[in-house]
N, C-alpha and C positions, 0 to 999 in steps of 0.2 A: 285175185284176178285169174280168169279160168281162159286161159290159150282155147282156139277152137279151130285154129288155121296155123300150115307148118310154115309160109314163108314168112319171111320177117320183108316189109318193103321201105320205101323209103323216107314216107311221111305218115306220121300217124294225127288224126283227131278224134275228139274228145265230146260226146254227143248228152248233154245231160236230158232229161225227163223223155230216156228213149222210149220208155215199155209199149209207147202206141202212137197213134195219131203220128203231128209231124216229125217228132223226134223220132221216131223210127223208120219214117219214110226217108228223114234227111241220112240218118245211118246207113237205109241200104244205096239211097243216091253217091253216099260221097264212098263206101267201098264199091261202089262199080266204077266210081272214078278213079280207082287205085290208093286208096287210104286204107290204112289199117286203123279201125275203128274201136275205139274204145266205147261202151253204151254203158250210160249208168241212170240207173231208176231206184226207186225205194222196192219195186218187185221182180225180185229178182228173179222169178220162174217168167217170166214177159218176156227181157232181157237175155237171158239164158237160151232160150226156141230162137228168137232173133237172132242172136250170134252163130247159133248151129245152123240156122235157115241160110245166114251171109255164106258160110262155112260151106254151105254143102254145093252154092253159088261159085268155091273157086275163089274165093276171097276171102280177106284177112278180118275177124270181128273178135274182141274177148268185152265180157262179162263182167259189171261190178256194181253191188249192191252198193247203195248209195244214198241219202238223205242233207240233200244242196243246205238244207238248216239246220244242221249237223258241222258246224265249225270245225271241231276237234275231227270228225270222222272227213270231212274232205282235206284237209291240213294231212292227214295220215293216205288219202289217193294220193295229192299229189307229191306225196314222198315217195311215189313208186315211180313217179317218171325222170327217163335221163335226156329226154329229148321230145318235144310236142310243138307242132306244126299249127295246130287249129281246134279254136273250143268253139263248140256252139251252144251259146246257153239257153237250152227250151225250156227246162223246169219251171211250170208255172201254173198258170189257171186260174177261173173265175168259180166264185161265190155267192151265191142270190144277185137278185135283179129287185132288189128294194129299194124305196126313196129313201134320201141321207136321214126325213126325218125319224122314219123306223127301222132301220137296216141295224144289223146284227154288227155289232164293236168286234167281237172274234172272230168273223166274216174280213172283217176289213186288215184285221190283224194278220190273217192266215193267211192271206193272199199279198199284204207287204212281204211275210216274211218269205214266202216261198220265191215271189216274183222280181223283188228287189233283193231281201240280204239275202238269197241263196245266188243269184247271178253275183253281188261282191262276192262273196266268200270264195267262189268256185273262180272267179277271173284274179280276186288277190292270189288267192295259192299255186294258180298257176302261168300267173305272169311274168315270171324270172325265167322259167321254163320257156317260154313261147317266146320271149325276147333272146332269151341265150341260143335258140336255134337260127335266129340272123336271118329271120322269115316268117314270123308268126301274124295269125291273123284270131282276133278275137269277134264274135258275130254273136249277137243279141238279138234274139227275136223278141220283138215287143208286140206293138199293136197299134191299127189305127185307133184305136181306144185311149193310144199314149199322145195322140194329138188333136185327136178332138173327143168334147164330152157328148153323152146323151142319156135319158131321164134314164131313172133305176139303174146305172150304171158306174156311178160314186164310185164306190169302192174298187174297182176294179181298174176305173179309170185313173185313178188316183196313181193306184201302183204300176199303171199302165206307163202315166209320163213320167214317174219317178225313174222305171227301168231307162228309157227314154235319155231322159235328164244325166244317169247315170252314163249311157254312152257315148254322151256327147261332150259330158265332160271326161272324159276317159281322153279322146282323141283327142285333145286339148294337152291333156297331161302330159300325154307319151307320142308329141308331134317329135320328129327326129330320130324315136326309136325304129329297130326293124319291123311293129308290129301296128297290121291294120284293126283298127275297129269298125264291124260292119254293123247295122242296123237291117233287120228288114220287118217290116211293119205290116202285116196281114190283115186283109178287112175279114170277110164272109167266107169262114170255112167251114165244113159240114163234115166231121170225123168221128169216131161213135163214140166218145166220151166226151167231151167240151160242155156241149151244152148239157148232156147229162149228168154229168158232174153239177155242172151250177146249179139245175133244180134239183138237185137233191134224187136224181134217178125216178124225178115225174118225167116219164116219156113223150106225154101229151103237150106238157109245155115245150119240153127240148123239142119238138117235130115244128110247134109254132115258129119256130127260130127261121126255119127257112122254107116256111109253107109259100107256096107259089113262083118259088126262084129255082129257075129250071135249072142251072148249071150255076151252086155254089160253088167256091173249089173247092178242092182235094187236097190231104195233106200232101200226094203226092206234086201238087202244082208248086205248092210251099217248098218243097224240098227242093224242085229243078233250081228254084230261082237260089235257095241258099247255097247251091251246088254250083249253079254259076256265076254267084259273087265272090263266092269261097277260089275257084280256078280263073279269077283273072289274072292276069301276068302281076307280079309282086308289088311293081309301083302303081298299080289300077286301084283305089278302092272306093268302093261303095259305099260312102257313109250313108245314106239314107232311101231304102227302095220299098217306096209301098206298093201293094199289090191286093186289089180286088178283083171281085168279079165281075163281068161287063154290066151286069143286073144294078149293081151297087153302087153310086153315084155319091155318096157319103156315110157315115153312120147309123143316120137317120135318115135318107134316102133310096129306098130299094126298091126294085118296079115287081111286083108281082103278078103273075100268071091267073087269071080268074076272075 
């Protein structure tokens, strides 16, 4: 873990799948809100500029390569901390846009294991942590995807309400403890890899994602909102905040320009 910043402050959080998009916008939201930010991504040259970029900001950021599906290797982050206030788990991502009846089994696999068992593995390992500081807040970025379906979207959807399903029974478990679980659930955002990623780096298709939608959001829009469920007063929590854009009416509902 590579220090980038000299003061030490008084809460730190824990930003997984930082390298871009909302994981990084949520990183520099919650270090301008006074957090000392831990950012872990699988690339660690992304991660690394971000931390220096917080760094040069005046604020607290360090660095750690990182793979959420990677048991053993997050079992060995979270034995570096003595103290952690807030994990945000972003690590995730979509896959093709196929019908279930021809859609890729390693498609559907890749995207459980990143979106589901890498949010467990990263909230098992550090939830003793986040509860022994006697104020912890755990925050899941899912998807409106985790609560309703739409066609060519199986798979995605799938491990959508699984993470879902995952935080709901969370808050359940650990009602009484010091620590909140937050959900927030994103419809239409437009960030330069998302939908790039899921076609395979066709840019023609990813462009169709939000042709005629004047004002998708912004990772940055995502981040305010996790930034503001993250800083409510301790007994406030958020379990459930979904967030479109006024364009977006549901999943399969969006008004287009043209």
């Amino acid at each position: 873990m590579t220090a980038t910043a000299q003061a030490t402050p008084s809460r730190t959080a824990v930003v997984t799948g930082a390298s871009s998009g909302i994981g990084a916008a949520t990183a520099r939201r919650l270090a301008a809100s006074g957090y000392r930010v831990v950012l872990t991504a699988r690339r660690e040259d992304r991660i690394a500029a971000l931390a220096a970029e917080i760094a040069e900001a005046g604020q607290q950021a360090e660095a750690y390569a990182l793979d959420v599906t990677d048991r053993a290797a997050v079992d060995a982050f979270a034995g570096r901390f003595d103290t952690l206030d807030v994990l945000v788990n972003n690590a995730g991502g979509a896959l093709g846009a196929d019908p279930v009846a021809s859609s890729d089994p390693e498609d559907w696999r890749q995207m459980y294991e990143t979106n589901v068992i890498g949010t467990l593995h990263v909230t098992q390992a550090l939830l003793p942590t986040l509860t022994a500081s006697g104020d912890g807040t755990v925050v899941v970025l899912s998807s409106t995807a985790g609560h309703a379906t739409y066609e060519g979207g199986a798979g995605y959807v799938a491990a959508k309400h699984a993470q879902h399903v995952l935080a709901e029974t969370l808050r359940l478990e650990i009602v009484g403890s010091p620590v909140r679980v937050i959900e927030i659930a994103p419809g239409m955002v437009r960030t330069d890899e998302f939908a790039l990623t899921r076609f395979r780096g066709d840019k023609e298709k990813a462009a169709k994602v939000y042709a005629g939608v004047a004002e998708p959001l912004t990772a940055d829009d995502v981040a305010d909102t996790i930034a503001w469920a993250v800083t409510r007063p301790s007994h406030v929590n958020i379990d459930l905040l979904v967030v479109r854009p006024r364009a977006q009416a549901s999943n399969t509902k969006v008004y287009r320009e043209g």
